[in-house]
N, C-alpha and C positions, 0 to 999 in steps of 0.2 A: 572681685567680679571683673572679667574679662571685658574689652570694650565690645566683643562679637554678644555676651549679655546682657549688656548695657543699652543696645541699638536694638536689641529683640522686640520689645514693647512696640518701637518706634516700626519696626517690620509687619509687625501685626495691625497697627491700626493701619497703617496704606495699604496693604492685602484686605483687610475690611473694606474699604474705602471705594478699591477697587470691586471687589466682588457684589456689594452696594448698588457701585454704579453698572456694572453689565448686569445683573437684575432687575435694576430699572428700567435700562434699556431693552431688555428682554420683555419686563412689565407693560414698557410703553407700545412698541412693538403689537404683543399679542389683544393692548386694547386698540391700539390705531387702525389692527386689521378685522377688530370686530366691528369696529363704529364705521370703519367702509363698508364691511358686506354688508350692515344691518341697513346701511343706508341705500345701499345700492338695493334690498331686496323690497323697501319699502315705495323706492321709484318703481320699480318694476311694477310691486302692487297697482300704484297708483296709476300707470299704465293701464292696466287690465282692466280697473275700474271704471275706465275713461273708456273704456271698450276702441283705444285707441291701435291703428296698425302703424307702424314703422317699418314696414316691409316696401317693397319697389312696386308702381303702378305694374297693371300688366302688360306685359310688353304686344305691340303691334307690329306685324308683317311690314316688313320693307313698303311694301305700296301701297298698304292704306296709310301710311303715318305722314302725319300731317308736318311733324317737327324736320321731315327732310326739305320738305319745300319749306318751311320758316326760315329755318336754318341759311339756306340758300337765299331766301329774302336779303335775311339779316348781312350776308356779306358783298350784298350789292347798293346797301341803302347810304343813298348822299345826304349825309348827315351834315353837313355842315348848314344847310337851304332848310332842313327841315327844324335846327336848332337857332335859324333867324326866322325863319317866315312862316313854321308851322306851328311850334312850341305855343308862344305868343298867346295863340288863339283858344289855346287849348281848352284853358281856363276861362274862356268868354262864351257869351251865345253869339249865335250867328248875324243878329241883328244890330251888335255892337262892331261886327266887323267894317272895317273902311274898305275905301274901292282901290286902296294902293295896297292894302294889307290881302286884300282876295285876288289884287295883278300876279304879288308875291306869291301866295300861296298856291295860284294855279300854276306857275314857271315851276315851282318846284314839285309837285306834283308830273309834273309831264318831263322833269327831269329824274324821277324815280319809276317811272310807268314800268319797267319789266319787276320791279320790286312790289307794285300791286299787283299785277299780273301773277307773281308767284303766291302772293298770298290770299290771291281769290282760287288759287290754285290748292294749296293748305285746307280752305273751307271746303272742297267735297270731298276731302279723304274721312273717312269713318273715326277716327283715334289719332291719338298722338302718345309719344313715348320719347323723351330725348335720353334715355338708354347710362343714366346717373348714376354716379359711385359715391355711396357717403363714405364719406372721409375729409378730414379736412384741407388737402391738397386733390382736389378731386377737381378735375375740369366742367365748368356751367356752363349752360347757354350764352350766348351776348347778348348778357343782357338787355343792355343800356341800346344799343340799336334796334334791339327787337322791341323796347319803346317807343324809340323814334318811329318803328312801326304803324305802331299802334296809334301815335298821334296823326301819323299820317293817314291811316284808314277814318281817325275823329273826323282829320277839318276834311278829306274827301267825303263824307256822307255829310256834312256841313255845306257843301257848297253843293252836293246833288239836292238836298231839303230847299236852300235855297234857287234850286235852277227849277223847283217842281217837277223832282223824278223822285218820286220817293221810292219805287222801288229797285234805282240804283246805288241807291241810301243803303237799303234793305241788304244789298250784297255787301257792301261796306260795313253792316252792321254784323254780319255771319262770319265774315274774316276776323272780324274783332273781337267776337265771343270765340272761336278759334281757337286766338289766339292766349285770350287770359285763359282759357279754358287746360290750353296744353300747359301752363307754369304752376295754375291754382293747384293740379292733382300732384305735385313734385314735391318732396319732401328736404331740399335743401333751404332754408329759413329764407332767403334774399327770392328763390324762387316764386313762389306763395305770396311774399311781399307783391312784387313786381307785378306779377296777374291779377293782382287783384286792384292795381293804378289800373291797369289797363280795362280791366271790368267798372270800375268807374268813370271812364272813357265812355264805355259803350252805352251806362246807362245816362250817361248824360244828352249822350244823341239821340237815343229814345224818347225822353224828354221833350227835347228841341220837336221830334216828329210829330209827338203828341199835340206838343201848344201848337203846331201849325194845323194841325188839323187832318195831318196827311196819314194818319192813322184808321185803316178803317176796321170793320171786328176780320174780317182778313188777315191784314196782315199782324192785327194784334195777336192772332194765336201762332201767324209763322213767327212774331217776334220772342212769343212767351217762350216756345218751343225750344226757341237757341238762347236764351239766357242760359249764362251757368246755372247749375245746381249744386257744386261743391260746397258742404258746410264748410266756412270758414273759421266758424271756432275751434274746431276740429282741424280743418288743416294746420290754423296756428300752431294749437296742442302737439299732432303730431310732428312738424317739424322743429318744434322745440326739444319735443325730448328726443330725435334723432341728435339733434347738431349737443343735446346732451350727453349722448352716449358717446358719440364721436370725441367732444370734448375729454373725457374724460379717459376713452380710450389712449387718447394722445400725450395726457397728463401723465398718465400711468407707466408710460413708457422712459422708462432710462434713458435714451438716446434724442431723446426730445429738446434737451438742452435744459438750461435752467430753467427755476419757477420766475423768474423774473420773465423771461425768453416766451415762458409757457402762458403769460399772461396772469399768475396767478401770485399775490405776494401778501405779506402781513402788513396792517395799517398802522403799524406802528414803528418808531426807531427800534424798542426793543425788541419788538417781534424779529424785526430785520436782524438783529444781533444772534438772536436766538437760534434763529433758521440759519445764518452762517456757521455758527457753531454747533448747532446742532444736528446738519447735515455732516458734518465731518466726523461726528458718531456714529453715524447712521442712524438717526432719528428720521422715523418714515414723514416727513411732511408733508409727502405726495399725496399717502395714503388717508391723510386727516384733512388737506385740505379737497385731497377730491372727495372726500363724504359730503364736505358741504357744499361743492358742487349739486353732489345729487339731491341733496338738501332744500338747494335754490329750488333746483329745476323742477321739484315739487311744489314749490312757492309757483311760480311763472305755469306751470299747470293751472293751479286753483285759480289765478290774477284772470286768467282767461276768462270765465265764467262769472265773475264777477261785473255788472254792469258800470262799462263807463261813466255813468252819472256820479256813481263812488268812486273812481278814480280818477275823475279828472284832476281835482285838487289835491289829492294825495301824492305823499312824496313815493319816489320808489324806494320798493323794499331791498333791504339788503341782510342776507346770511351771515349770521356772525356767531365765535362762539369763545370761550376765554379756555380753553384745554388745548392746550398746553400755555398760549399765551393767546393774546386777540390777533384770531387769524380771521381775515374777511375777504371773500368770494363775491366783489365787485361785480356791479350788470357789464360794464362791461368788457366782458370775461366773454358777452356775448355778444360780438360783433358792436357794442356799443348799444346797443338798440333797446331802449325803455323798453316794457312788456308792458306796461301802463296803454304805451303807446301802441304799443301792436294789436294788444287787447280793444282797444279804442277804433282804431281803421280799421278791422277784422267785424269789429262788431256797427260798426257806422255803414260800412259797407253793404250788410248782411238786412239793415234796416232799409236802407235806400234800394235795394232788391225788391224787398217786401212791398214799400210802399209804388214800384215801377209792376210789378205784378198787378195790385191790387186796381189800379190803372187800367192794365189793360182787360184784367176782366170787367170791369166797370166798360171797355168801348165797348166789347164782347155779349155783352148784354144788351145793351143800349142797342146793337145791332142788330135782335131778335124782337124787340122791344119795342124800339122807339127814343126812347129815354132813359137816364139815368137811374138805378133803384135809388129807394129810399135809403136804405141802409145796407152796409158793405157787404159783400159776397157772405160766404160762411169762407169760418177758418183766417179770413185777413183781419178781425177783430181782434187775436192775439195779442199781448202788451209784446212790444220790443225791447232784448233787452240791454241796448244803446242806451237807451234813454227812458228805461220802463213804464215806456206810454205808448199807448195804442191809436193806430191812425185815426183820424176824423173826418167826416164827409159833410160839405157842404153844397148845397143846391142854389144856382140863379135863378131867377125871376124867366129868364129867356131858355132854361133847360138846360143850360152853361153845368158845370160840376167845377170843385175844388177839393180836393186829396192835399191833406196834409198830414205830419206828425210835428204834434205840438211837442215843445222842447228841445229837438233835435238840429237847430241853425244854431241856439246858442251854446250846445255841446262840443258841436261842432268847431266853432271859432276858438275854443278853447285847445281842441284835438290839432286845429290848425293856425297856431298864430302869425304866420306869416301870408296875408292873403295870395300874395303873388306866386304863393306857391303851393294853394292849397289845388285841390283838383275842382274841377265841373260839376256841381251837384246842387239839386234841390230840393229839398223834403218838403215841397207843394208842385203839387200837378194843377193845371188851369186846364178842364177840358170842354172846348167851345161844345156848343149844344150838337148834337146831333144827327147828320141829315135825314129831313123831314121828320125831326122829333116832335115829343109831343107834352115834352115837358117829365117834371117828376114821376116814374112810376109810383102809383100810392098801393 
């Protein structure tokens, strides 16, 4: 036997060995690209389900849109006066304020006056549209001053409640619904966030008008009128599974740089090994860990709809899966952002709405009336489901009323554990009796 005989055997099993392994990888291949579309058509489904759009608001004419004078605002606002002297107050009521803290806050007011001026300017244009590209290098609003804004219009309708003008309050409160109004309808995830601090801005100075008294059924129905009405668990929803799509668009892309780079990596050393080496076969890791992207992003869907009450104390979920080895699709993959958490302010928000409505149809009546009903309007009876409990009405001796939602302070404190940085809110209305009432309607 020749040695070219000898080594024959030893040629065939590495020609097996080989052909083995590019049929595995061919194997692996044609299941990594079915377990991405299956997953990718199952988000979609659940999209449609959700009777959710991820499409662009409609766009608005050059001069009715409100977002050109925001905009404009936003690059005139002296932020540094309004991040010492207005911040501060944000989170207080107005009665807590000192007389150095309101010197403060009116200097700086009257050192942003053309940036009011623009944004009482924003409130009578019909729509807004700031004209957004998803994608994840896509330019947003500014947003962080277009806050400062907004805090700015809080403590001014703050110190109008306090001067007894409440219907200069009234215009401060228009520019401030406005203004959550133009970010809450936007589908980029930090947008939707952002409007909707600012919508709890606004219903906390409603609030404030209320307990003073300076609410009459008047202006309770011009206030009802300019609250938002964007569902926010829907907006959640939908800008979740955009910055989903987006995400996953960009994962998909070769030129995107590493999965490390891409934000997306194995939790394990061996995974790590694996994905080194296994990228240098061309093992699709993109295509397996973006499934369970879209995966998540049908978790983070359903988390929505589930009531804060069940998830305060629940840990966040995480997508995980052992094929090919334990590859896990981190939250934050998405901006970092709990969806516990987003679910939580989305849906705290949504209550605190409810029970500032229900408010004012209670002045609203009482202003045909006399006095408070006995029992809540129709339709605010509904359970919330923040905290799956339903507002409660109580009656003074003097015709006085109190609006509450029982459960909701201490969901809260949980949604917010850093007081000093929670926002302005109260889920009890104190409303004084009123004028010339006649007590309980029975």
């Amino acid at each position: 036997m020749n040695d070219r005989s000898a080594h024959r055997p030893v040629f065939v099993i590495v020609g097996l060995l080989v052909l083995a392994l590019l049929a595995g990888l061919l194997a692996w291949r044609l299941v990594a690209r079915h377990r991405l579309e299956s997953a990718r058509e199952d988000f979609q489904a659940t999209v449609e389900d959700l009777h959710l759009s991820l499409g662009h608001p409609p766009g608005v004419p050059q001069e009715d849109n409100a977002a050109r004078w925001l905009r404009a605002a936003a690059a005139l606002v002296e932020g540094e006066c309004i991040d010492a002297a207005v911040r501060p107050l944000g989170s207080r009521s107005t009665g807590t304020w000192t007389a150095a803290e309101v010197k403060a806050a009116r200097q700086c007011l009257e050192a942003n006056r053309e940036v009011l001026d623009l944004l009482h300017r924003a409130a009578r244009c019909p729509g807004s549209d700031w004209g957004l590209e998803y994608s994840l290098d896509a330019e947003i609003p500014p947003l962080l001053d277009l806050l400062r804004c907004a805090r700015l219009l809080a403590v001014s309708g703050g110190l109008h409640l306090e001067g007894g003008d409440p219907q200069a309050a009234l215009g401060d409160m228009t520019a401030l619904a406005t203004l959550a109004r133009s970010l809450e309808v936007e589908k980029q995830l930090i947008c939707p966030l952002i409007g909707v601090a600012m919508e709890r801005l606004l219903l906390g100075l409603v609030g404030e008008a209320a307990a003073r008294g300076g609410v009459g059924p008047e202006e309770a129905a011009s206030i009802e009128a300019l609250l938002p009405r964007r569902d926010l668990i829907a907006a959640g929803r939908e800008a979740l599974a955009v910055e989903t799509t987006m995400l996953a668009a960009a994962f998909l892309d070769p030129d995107s740089g590493s999965l490390k780079e891409s934000g997306l990596e194995p939790d394990t050393a061996w995974g790590t090994v694996a994905v080194t080496v296994g990228s240098a076969l061309g093992i699709p890791w993109r295509e397996i860990l973006v499934a369970d992207l879209y995966r998540m992003g049908i978790q983070r869907l359903e988390v929505m709809g589930i009531p804060y009450a069940h998830l305060a104390d629940a840990p966040p979920r995480r997508m995980s899966h052992s094929f090919p080895v334990n590859l896990v699709v981190p939250e934050e993959v998405f901006g970092g952002f709990n969806t516990h958490v987003l679910a939580g302010r989305m849906q705290e928000t949504m209550a605190w709405r409810h029970l500032v409505r229900a408010g004012l149809a209670l002045i609203r009546e009482a202003g045909s009336t006399g006095s408070y009903p006995e029992v809540l309007p129709p339709g605010f009876e509904v359970p919330q489901l923040y905290c799956e409990c339903s507002l409660e009405l109580e009656h003074g001796p003097d015709g006085s009323a109190v609006l509450f939602l029982p459960g909701a302070p201490e969901l809260s404190a949980k949604l917010w554990p850093w007081p000093e940085n929670a926002p302005p809110r109260s889920f009890r209305w104190e409303l004084p009796p009123p004028a010339g009432g006649k007590g309980v309607k029975r």
